[in-house]
C-alpha positions in Angstrom: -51.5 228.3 -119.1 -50.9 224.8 -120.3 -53.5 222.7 -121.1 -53.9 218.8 -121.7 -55.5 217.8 -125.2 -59.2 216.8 -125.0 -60.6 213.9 -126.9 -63.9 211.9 -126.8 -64.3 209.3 -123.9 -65.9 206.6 -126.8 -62.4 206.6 -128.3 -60.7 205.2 -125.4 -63.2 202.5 -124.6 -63.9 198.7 -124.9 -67.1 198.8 -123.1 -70.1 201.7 -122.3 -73.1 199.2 -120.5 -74.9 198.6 -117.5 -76.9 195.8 -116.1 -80.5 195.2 -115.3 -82.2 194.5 -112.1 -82.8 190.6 -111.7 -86.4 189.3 -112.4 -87.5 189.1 -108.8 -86.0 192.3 -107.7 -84.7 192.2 -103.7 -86.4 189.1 -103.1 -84.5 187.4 -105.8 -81.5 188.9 -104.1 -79.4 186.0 -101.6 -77.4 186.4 -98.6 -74.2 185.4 -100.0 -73.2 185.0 -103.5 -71.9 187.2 -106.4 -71.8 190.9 -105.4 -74.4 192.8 -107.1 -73.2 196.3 -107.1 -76.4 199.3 -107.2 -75.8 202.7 -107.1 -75.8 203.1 -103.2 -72.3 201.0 -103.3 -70.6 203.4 -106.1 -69.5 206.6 -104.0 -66.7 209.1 -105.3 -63.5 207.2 -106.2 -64.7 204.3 -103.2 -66.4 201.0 -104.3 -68.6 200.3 -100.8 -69.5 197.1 -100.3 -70.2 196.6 -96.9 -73.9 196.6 -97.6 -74.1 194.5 -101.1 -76.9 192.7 -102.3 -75.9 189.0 -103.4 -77.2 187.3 -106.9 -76.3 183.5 -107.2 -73.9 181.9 -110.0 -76.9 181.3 -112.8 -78.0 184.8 -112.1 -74.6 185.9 -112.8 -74.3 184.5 -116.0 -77.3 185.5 -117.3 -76.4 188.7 -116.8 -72.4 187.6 -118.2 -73.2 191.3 -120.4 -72.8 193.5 -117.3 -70.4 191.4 -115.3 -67.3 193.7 -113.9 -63.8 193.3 -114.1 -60.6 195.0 -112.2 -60.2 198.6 -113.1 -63.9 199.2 -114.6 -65.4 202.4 -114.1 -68.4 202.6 -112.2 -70.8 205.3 -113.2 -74.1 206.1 -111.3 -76.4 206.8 -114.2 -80.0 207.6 -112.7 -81.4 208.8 -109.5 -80.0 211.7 -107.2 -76.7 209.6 -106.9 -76.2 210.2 -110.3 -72.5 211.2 -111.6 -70.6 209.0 -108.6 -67.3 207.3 -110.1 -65.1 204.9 -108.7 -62.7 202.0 -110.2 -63.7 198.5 -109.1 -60.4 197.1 -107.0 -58.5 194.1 -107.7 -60.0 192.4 -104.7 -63.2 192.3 -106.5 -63.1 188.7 -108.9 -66.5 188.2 -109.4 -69.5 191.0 -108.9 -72.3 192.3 -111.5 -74.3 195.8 -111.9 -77.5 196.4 -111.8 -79.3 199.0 -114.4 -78.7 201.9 -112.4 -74.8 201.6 -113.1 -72.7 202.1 -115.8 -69.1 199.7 -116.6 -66.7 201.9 -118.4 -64.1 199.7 -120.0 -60.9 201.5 -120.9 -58.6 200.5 -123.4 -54.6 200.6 -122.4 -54.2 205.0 -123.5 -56.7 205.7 -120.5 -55.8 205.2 -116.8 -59.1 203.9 -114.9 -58.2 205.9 -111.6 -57.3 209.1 -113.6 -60.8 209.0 -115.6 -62.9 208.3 -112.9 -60.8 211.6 -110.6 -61.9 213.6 -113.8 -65.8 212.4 -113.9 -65.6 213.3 -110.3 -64.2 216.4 -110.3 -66.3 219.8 -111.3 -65.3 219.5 -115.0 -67.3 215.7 -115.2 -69.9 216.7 -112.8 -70.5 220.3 -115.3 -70.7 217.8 -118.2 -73.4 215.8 -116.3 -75.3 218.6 -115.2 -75.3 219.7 -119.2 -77.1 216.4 -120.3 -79.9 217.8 -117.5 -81.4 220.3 -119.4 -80.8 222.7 -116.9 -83.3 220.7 -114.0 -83.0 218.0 -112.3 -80.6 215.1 -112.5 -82.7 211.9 -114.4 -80.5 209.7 -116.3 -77.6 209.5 -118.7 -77.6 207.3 -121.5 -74.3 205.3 -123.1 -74.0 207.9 -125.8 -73.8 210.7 -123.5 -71.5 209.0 -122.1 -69.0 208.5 -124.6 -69.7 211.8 -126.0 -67.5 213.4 -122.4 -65.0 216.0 -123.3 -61.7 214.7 -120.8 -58.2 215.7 -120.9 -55.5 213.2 -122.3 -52.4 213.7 -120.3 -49.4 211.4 -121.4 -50.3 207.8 -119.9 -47.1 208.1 -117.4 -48.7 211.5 -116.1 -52.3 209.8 -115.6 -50.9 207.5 -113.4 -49.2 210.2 -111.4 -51.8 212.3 -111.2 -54.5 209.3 -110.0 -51.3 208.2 -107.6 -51.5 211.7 -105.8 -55.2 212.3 -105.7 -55.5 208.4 -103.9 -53.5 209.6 -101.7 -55.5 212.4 -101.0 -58.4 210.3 -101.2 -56.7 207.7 -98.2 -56.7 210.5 -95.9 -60.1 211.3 -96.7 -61.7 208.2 -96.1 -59.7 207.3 -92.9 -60.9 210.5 -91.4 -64.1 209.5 -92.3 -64.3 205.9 -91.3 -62.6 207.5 -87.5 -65.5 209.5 -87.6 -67.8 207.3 -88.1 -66.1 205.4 -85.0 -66.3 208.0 -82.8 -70.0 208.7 -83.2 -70.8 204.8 -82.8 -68.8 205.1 -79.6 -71.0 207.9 -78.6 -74.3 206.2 -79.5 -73.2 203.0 -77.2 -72.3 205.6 -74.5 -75.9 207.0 -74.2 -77.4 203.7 -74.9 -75.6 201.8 -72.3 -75.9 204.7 -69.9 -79.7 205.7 -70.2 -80.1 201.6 -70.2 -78.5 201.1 -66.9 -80.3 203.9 -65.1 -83.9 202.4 -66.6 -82.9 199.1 -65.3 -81.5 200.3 -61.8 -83.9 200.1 -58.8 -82.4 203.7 -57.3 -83.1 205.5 -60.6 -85.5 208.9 -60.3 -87.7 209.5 -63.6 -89.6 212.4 -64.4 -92.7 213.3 -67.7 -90.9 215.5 -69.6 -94.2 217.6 -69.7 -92.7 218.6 -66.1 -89.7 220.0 -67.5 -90.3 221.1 -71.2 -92.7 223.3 -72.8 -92.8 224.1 -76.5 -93.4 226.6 -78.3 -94.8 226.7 -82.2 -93.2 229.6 -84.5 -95.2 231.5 -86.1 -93.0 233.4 -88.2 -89.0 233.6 -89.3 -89.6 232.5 -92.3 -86.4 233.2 -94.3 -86.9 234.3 -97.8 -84.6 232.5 -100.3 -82.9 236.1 -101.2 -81.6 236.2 -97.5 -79.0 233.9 -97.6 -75.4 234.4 -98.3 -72.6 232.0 -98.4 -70.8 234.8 -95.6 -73.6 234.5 -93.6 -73.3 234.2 -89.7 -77.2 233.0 -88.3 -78.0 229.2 -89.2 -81.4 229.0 -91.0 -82.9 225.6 -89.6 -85.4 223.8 -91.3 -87.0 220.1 -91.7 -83.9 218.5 -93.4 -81.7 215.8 -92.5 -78.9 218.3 -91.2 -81.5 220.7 -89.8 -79.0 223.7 -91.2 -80.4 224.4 -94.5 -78.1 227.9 -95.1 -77.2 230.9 -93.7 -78.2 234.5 -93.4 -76.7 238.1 -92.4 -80.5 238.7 -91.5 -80.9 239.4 -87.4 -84.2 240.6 -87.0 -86.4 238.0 -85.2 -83.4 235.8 -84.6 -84.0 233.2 -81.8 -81.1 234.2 -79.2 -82.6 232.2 -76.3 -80.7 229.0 -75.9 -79.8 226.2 -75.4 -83.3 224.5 -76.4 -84.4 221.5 -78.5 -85.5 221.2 -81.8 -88.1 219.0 -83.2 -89.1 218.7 -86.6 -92.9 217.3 -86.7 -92.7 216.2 -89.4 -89.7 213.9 -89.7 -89.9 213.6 -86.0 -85.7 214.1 -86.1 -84.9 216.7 -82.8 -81.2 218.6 -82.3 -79.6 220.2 -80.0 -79.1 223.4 -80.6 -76.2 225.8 -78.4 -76.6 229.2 -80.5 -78.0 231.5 -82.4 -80.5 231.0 -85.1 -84.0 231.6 -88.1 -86.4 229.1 -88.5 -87.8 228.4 -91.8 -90.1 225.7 -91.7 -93.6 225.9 -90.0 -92.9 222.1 -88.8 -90.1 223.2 -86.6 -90.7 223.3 -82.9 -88.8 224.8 -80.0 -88.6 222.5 -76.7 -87.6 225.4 -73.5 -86.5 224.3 -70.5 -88.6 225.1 -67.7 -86.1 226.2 -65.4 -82.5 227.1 -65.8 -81.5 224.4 -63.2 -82.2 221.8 -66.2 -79.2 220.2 -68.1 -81.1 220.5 -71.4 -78.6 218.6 -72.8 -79.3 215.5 -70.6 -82.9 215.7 -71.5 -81.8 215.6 -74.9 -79.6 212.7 -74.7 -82.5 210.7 -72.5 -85.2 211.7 -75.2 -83.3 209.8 -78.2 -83.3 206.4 -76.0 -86.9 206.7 -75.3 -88.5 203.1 -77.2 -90.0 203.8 -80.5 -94.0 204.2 -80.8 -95.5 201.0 -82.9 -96.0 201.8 -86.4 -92.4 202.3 -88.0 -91.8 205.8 -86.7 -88.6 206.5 -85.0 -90.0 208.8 -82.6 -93.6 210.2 -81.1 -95.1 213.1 -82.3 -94.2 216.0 -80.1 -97.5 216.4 -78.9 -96.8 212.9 -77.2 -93.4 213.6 -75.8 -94.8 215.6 -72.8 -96.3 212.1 -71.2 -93.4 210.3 -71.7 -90.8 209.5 -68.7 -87.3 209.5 -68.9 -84.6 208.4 -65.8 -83.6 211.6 -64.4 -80.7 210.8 -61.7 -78.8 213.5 -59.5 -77.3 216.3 -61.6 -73.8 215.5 -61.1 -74.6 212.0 -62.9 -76.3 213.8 -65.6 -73.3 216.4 -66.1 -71.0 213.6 -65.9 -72.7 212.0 -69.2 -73.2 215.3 -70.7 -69.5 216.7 -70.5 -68.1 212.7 -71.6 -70.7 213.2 -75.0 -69.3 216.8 -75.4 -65.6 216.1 -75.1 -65.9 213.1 -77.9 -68.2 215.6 -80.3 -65.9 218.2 -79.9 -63.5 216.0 -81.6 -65.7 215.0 -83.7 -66.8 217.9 -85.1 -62.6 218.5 -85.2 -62.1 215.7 -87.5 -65.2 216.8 -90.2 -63.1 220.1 -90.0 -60.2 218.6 -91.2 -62.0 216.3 -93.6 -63.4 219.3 -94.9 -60.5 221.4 -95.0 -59.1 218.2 -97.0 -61.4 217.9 -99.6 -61.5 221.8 -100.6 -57.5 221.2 -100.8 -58.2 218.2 -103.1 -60.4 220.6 -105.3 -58.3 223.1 -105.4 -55.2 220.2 -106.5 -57.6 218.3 -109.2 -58.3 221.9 -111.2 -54.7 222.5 -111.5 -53.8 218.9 -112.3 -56.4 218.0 -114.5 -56.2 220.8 -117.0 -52.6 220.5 -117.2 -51.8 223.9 -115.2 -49.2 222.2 -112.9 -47.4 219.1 -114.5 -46.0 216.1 -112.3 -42.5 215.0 -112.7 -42.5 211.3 -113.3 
């Protein structure tokens, strides 16, 4: 198999730095200005700005050592973002970098898109992982840095190689940002709908102690050993995604559905249609009380009910059961229920595709990055 040359990133470089966080921290920051760029804005091969924190012009120029310029690579170097690439655009004149990212400066031999693919890809992020000590991401420091093995494709063949994974990466994102359109669209459904029938004068509204109960596992825990990556049962648990793996494992799976998740801890709730384990002791299962209920609605109506004081999203569930929520005629509710499904089904189309995607990118990077398949310029 052919394979590209390796060399030392510090031998294609102008510039290994990063910035530092202005004296003040966020309330130094302004509300326009120069772009400060932090780690949350570098993502893989996209520079994110749409929630940048501002620094004005004397700021800036103190900081004139860690000022960016078209075609610097961006490099997360500390916290669990650590390892994200991308190449600051041409759009961007004028922006800085805090400490938490690195500038890459490349001299003319090293194409900016092409390195930052690579530093991306499993062969950078291995590289990373190697500076861990085996644990948990930390940091990486400028030497570490310049110390990364990459491949040295002619200069003609870098550019061709970044050109196609762009492309690649295009399609990715405008998946992404459709998505993320879609689900707004379904949030201003539920909001405008559950707002109009608490505002209307006809409107019926029910406790949802009426209609619930819940029930507190008290086993299902999932050893770590159970899962397997061919697994069929969902393992949920108190994360963000509530999926944390799955398992072959059948005994004491929960095969009476559709009910309601909550997570009392994080006070997050899902939906869930199917079968599944539960792994953490903070899950609990909301049942509908008779089968007449759409569960579903209920679900829909409980995410719009007001936030308790204090900063929490949601009440405990302890506090659900005296809460009311609008409960109209069930054609109305089925009629919300079945809009919200037909929009998630093609949602949950579109992260298919997204997914399928990226694991085609993957599978294109490893055999153009090592030099396995060449590109005709």
């Amino acid at each position: 198999m052919k394979q590209w040359p390796t060399t030392k990133l510090k031998n294609h470089v102008d510039k290994i730095g990063s910035g530092i966080t202005p004296k003040g921290g966020e309330a130094s920051y302004k509300m326009t200005g120069i772009p400060l760029i932090r780690s949350q804005n570098v993502l893989n091969n996209v520079l994110d700005l749409t929630n940048v924190a501002y620094i004005d012009e004397d700021q800036h120029d103190r900081m004139s050592g860690s000022k960016v310029m078209p075609n610097d690579v961006l490099l997360n170097i500390t916290g669990a973002s650590i390892g994200r690439s991308c190449v600051v655009p041409f759009g961007v004149k004028d922006a800085n970098v805090n400490q938490h990212v690195c500038i890459i400066r490349l001299k003319e031999d090293l194409n900016p898109l092409f390195l930052s693919s690579f530093i991306n890809s499993w062969y950078g992020q291995k590289q990373i992982d190697s500076f861990q000590g085996g644990g948990s991401r930390e940091g990486l420091n400028f030497k570490q840095i310049g110390s990364f093995d990459i491949p040295l494709p002619p200069l003609s063949e870098q550019r061709a190689i970044a050109d196609i994974l762009s492309t690649w990466d295009t399609a990715i994102e405008t998946m992404e940002r459709l998505i993320e359109v879609k689900e707004k669209y379904v949030y201003n459904i539920i909001a405008e709908f559950i707002g109009f029938l608490n505002k209307s004068s006809n409107t019926q509204f029910i406790q949802l102690g009426e209609i619930l109960q819940y029930e507190q596992p008290t086993k299902y825990i999932v050893k770590d050993t159970e899962y397997n990556d061919n697994g069929t049962v969902p393992v949920l648990t108190a994360n963000k995604s509530f999926i944390l793996g799955y398992t072959l494992e059948e005994e004491d799976i929960f095969n009476k559905y559709p009910v309601i998740i909550f997570d009392d801890f994080t006070r997050d709730m899902k939906f869930v249609d199917f079968s599944f384990k539960i792994k953490s002791s903070a899950m609990k299962i909301l049942h509908p009380k008779s089968t007449e209920i759409n569960l579903y609605y209920v679900f829909l109506a409980m995410t719009q009910i007001e936030a308790p004081a204090g900063g929490h999203k949601r009440y405990w569930i302890s506090e659900f059961q005296y809460k009311d929520i609008p409960y109209p005629d069930k054609e109305v509710q089925d009629d919300l229920t079945s809009r919200i499904t037909l929009v998630n089904n093609e949602i949950k189309l579109l992260k298919q595709i997204v997914e399928k995607y990226k694991e085609q990118k993957r599978g294109l990077m490893q055999k153009l990055l090592t030099g396995e398949w060449r590109v005709k310029v």
